[in-house]
N, CA, C and O of each residue as an XYZ file, in Angstrom:
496
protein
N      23.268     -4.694    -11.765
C      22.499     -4.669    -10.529
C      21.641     -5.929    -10.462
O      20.843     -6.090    -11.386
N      21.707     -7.009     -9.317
C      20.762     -7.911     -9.181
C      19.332     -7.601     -8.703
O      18.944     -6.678     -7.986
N      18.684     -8.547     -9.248
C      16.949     -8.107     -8.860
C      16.723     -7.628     -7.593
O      16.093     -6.625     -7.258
N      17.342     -8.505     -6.866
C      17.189     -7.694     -4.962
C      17.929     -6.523     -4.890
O      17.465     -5.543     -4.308
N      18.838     -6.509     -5.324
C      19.425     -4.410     -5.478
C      18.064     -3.660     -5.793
O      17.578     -2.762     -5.105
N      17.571     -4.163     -6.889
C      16.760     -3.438     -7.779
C      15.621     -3.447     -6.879
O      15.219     -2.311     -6.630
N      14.779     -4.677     -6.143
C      14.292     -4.316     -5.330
C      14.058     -3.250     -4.214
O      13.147     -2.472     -3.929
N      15.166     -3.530     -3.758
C      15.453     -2.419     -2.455
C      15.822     -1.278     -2.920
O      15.341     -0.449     -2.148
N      16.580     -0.582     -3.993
C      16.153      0.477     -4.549
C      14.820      1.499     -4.758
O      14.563      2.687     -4.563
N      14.231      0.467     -5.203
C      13.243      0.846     -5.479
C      12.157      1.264     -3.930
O      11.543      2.292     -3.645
N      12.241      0.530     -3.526
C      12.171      0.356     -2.111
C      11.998      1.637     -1.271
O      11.065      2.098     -0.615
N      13.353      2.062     -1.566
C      14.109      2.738     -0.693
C      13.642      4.460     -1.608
O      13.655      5.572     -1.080
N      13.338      4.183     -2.808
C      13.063      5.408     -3.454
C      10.994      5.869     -3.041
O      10.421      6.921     -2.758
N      10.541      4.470     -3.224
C       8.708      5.024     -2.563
C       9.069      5.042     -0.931
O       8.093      5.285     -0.222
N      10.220      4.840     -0.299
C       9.604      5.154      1.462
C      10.085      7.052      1.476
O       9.646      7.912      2.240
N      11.199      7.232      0.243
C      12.059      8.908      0.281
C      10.964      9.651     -0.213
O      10.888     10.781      0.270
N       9.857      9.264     -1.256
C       9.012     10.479     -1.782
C       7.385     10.639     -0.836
O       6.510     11.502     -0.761
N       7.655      9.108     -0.154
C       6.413      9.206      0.464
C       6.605      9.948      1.941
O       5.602     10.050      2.648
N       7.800     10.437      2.391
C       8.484     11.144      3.617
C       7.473     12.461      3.559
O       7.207     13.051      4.606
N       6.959     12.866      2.378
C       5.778     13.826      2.392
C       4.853     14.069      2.902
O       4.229     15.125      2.795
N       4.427     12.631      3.922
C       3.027     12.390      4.474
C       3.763     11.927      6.048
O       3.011     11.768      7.009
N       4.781     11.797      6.154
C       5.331     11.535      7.486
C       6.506     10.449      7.516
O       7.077     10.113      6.478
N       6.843      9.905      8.808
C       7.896      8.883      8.621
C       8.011      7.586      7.986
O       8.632      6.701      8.573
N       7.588      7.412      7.077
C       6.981      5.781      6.241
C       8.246      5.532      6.355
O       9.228      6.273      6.295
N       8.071      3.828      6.615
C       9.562      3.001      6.146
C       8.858      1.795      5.756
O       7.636      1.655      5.814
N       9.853      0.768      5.281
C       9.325     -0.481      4.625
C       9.461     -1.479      5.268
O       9.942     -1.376      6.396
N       9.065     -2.814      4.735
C       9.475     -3.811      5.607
C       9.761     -4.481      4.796
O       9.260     -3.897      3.835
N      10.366     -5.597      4.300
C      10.690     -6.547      3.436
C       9.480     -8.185      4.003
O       9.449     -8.984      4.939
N       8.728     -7.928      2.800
C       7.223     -9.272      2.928
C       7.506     -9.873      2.305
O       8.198     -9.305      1.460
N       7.351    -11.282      2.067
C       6.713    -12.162      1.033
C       7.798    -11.941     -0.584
O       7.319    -12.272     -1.669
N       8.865    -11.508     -0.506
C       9.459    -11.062     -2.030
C       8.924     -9.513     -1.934
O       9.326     -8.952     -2.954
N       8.315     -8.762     -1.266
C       8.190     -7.942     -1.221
C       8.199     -7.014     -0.366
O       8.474     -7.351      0.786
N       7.915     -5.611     -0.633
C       7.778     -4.744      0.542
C       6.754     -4.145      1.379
O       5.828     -3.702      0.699
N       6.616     -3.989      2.610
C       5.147     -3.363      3.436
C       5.716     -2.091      3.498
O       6.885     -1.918      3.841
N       4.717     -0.911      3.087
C       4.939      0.391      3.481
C       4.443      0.920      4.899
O       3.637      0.060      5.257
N       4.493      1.623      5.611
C       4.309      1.677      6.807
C       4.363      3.072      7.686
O       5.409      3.554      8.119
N       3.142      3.593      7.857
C       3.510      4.863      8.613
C       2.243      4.271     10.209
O       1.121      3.822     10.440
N       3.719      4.792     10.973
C       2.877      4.772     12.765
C       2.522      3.315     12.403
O       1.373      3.286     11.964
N       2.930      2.447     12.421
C       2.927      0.949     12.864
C       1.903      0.360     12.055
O       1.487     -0.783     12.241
N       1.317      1.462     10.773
C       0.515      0.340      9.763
C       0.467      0.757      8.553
O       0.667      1.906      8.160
N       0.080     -0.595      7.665
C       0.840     -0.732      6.649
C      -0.338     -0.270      5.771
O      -1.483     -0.697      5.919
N       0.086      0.771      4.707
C      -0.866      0.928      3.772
C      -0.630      0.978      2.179
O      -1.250      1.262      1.154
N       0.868      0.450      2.666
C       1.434      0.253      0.734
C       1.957     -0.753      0.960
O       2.216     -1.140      2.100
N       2.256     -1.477     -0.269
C       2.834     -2.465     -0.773
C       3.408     -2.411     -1.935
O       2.903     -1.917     -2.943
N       4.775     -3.046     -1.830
C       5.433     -3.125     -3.279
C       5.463     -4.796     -3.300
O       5.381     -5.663     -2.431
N       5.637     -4.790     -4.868
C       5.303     -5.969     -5.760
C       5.890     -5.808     -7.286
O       5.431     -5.085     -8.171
N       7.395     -6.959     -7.371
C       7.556     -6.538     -8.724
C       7.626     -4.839     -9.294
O       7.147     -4.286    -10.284
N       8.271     -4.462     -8.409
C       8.981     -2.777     -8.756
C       7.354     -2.393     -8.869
O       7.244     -1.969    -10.020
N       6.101     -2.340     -8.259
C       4.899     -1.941     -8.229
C       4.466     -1.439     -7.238
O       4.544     -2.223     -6.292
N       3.895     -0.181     -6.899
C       3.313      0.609     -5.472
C       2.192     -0.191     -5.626
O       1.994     -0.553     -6.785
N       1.238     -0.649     -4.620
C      -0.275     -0.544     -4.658
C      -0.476      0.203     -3.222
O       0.313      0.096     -2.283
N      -1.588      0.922     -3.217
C      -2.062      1.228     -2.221
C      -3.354      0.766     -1.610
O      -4.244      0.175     -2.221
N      -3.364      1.130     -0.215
C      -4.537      0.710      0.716
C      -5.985      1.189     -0.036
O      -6.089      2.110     -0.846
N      -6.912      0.436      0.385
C      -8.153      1.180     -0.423
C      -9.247      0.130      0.239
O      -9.166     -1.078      0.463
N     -10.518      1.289      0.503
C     -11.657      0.521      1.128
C     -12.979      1.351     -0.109
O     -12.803      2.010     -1.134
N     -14.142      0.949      0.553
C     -15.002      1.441     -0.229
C     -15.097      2.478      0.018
O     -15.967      2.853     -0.768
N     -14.710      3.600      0.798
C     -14.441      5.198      0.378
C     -13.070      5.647     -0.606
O     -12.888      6.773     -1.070
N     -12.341      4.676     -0.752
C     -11.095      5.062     -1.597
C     -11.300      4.631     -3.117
O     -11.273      5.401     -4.077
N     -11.574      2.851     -3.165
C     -11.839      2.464     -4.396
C     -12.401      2.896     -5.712
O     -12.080      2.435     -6.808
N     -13.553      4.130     -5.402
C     -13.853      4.473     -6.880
C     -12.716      5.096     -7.518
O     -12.560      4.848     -8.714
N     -11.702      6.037     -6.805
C     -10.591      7.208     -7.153
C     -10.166      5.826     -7.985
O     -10.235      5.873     -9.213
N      -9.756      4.679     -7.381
C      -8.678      3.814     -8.559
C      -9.478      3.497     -9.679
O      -9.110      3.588    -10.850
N     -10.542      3.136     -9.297
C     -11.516      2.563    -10.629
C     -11.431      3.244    -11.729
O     -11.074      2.811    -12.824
N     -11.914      4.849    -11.326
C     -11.724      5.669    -12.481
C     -10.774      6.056    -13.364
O     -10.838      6.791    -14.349
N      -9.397      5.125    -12.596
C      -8.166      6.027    -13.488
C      -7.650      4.336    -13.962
O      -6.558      4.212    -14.516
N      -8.287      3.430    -13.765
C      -8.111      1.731    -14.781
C      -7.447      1.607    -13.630
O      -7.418      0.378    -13.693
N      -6.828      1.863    -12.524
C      -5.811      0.999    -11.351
C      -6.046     -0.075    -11.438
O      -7.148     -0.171    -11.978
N      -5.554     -1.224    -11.167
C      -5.622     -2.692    -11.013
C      -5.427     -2.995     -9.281
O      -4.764     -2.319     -8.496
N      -6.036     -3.930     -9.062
C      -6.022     -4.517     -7.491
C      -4.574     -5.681     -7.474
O      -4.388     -6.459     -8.410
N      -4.023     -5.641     -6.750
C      -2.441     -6.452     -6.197
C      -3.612     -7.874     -6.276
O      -4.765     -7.847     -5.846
N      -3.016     -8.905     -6.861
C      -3.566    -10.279     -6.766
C      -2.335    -11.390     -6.949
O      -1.315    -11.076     -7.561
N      -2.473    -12.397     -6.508
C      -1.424    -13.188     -6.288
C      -2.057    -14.894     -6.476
O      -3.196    -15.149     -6.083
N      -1.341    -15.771     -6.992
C      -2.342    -17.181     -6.998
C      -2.282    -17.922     -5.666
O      -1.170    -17.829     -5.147
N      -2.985    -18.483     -5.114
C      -2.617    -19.151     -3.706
C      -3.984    -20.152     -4.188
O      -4.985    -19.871     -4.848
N      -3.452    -21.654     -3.426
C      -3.782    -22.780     -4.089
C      -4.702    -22.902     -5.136
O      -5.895    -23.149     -4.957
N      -4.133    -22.722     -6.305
C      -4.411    -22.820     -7.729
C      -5.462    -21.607     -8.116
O      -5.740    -21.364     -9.290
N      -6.059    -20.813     -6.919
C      -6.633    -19.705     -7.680
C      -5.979    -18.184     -7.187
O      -5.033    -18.098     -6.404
N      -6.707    -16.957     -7.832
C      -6.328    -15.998     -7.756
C      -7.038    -15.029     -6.552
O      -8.255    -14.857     -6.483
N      -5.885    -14.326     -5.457
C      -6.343    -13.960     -3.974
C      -6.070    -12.569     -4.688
O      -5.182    -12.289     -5.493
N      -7.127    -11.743     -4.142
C      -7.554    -10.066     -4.057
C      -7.075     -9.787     -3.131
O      -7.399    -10.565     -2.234
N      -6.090     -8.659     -2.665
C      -6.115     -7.971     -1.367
C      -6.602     -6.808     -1.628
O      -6.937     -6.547     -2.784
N      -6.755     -5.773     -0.491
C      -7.495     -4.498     -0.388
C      -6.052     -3.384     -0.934
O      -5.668     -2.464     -0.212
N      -5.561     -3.622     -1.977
C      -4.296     -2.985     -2.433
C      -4.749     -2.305     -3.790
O      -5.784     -2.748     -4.287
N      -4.185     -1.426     -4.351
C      -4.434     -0.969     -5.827
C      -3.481     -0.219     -6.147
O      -3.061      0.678     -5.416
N      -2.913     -0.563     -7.562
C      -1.923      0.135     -7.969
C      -1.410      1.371     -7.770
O      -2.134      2.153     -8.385
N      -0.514      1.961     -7.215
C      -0.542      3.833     -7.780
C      -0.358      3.972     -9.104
O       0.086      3.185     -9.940
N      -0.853      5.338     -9.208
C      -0.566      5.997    -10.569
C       0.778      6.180    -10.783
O       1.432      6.814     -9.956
N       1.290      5.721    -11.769
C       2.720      5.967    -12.150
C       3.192      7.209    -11.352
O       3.971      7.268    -10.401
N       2.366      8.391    -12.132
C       3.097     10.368    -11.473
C       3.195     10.034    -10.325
O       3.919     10.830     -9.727
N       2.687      8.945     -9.460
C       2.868      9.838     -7.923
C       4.584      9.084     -7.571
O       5.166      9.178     -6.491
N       5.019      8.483     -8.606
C       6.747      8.015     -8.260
C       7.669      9.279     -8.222
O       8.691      9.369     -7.541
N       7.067     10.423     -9.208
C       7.810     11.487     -9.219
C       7.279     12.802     -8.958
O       7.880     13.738     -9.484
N       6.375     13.028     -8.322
C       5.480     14.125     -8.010
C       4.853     14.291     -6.711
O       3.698     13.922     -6.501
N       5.826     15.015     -5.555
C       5.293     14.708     -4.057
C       3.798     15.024     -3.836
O       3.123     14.559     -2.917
N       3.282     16.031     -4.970
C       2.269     16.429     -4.303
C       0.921     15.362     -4.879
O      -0.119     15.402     -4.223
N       0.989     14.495     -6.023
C       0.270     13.442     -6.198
C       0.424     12.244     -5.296
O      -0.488     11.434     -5.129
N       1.943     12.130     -4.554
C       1.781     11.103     -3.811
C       1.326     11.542     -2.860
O       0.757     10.635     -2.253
N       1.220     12.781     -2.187
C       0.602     13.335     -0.998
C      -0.944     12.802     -1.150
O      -1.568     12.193     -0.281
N      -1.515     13.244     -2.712
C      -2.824     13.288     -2.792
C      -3.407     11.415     -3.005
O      -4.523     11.343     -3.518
N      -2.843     10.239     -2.710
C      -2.918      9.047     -3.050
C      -2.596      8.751     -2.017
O      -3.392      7.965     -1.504
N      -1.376      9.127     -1.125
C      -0.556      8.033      0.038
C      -1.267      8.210      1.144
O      -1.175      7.327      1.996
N      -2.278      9.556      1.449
C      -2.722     10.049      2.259
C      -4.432      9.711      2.594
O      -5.038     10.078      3.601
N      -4.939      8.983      1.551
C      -6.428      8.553      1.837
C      -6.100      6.774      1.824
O      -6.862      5.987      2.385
N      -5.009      6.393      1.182
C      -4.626      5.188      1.717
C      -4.192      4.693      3.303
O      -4.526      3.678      3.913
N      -3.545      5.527      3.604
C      -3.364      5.788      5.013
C      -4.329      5.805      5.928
O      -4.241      5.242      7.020
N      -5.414      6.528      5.484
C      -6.960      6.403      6.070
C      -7.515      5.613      5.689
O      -8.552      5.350      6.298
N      -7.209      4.891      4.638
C      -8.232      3.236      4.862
C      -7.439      2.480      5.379
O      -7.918      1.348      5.441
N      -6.130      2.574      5.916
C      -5.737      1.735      6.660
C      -5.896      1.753      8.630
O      -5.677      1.015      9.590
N      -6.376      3.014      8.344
C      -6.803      3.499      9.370
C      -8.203      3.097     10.244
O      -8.398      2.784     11.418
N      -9.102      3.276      9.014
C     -10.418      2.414      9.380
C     -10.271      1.327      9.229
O     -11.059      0.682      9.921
N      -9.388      0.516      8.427
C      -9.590     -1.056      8.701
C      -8.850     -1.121      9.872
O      -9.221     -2.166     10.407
N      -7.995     -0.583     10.585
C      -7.382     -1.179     11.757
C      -8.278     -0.831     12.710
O      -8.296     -1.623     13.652
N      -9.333      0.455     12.823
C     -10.232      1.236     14.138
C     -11.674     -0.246     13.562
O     -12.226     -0.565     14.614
N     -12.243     -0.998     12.479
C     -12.966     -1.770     12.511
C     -12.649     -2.838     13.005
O     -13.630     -3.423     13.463
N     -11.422     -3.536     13.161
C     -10.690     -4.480     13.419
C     -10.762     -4.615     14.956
O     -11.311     -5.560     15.523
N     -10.106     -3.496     15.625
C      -9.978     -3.051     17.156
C     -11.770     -3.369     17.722
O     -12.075     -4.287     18.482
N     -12.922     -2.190     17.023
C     -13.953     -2.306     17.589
C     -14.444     -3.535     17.501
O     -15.350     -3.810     18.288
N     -13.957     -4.653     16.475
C     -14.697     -6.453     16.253
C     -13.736     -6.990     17.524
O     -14.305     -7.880     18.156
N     -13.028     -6.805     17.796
C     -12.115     -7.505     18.726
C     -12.457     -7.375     20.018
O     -12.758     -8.403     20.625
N     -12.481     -6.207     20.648
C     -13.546     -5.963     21.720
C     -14.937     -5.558     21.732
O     -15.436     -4.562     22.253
N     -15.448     -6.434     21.113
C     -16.888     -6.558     20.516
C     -17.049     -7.966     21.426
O     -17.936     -8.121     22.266
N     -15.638     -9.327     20.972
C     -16.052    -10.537     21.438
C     -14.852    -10.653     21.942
O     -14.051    -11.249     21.222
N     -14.377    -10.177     23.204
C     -13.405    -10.889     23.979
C     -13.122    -12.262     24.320
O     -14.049    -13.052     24.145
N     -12.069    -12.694     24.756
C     -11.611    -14.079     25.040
C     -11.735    -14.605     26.547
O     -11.370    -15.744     26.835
């Protein structure tokens, strides 16, 4: 199997367990994948890796269990996104990915409803 099989496998296996929380599908990003339920994205794959969405109501849940934040180098230093690993179990356990995919979803939720209210805050 080549790495892009293996990719999209994989792929194709977090959009089937995350079908738990509604219609998620992926998108193919950057070498990687956007997860996606109702037109926004609150997972990401990376290197056969889930991270999920996370704001400061989500972030302590990862802190406490060692999660790591998705980081990438862009001109010579290292970029943070608002992403954090999943826990391994929730690859094989609908009801842990229910309990992870589903408050990610809601910080993707408030970052898109903060986004909307800054935007028509200062019209063009």
């Amino acid at each position: 199997m080549t790495i892009d099989e293996e990719k999209k496998q994989f792929a194709s296996h977090v959009v089937d367990i995350m079908q738990v929380i509604g219609p998620v599908y992926s998108k193919r990003m950057f070498g990687g994948h956007g997860i996606f339920l109702d037109g926004l994205m609150f997972g990401l794959i990376a290197d056969n890796s889930l991270y999920l969405k996370v704001d400061d109501e989500t972030r302590p849940a990862f802190d406490e269990q060692g999660l790591m934040p998705f980081t990438y180098q862009k001109k010579g230093s290292t970029a943070t996104l608002s992403y954090y690993q999943a826990p391994e179990e929730t690859m094989e356990d609908l009801d842990k990915m229910r309990d992870w995919a589903v408050p990610a979803f809601e910080a993707a939720l408030r970052a898109a409803a903060r986004k909307h209210k800054k935007s028509t805050r200062n019209p063009a």
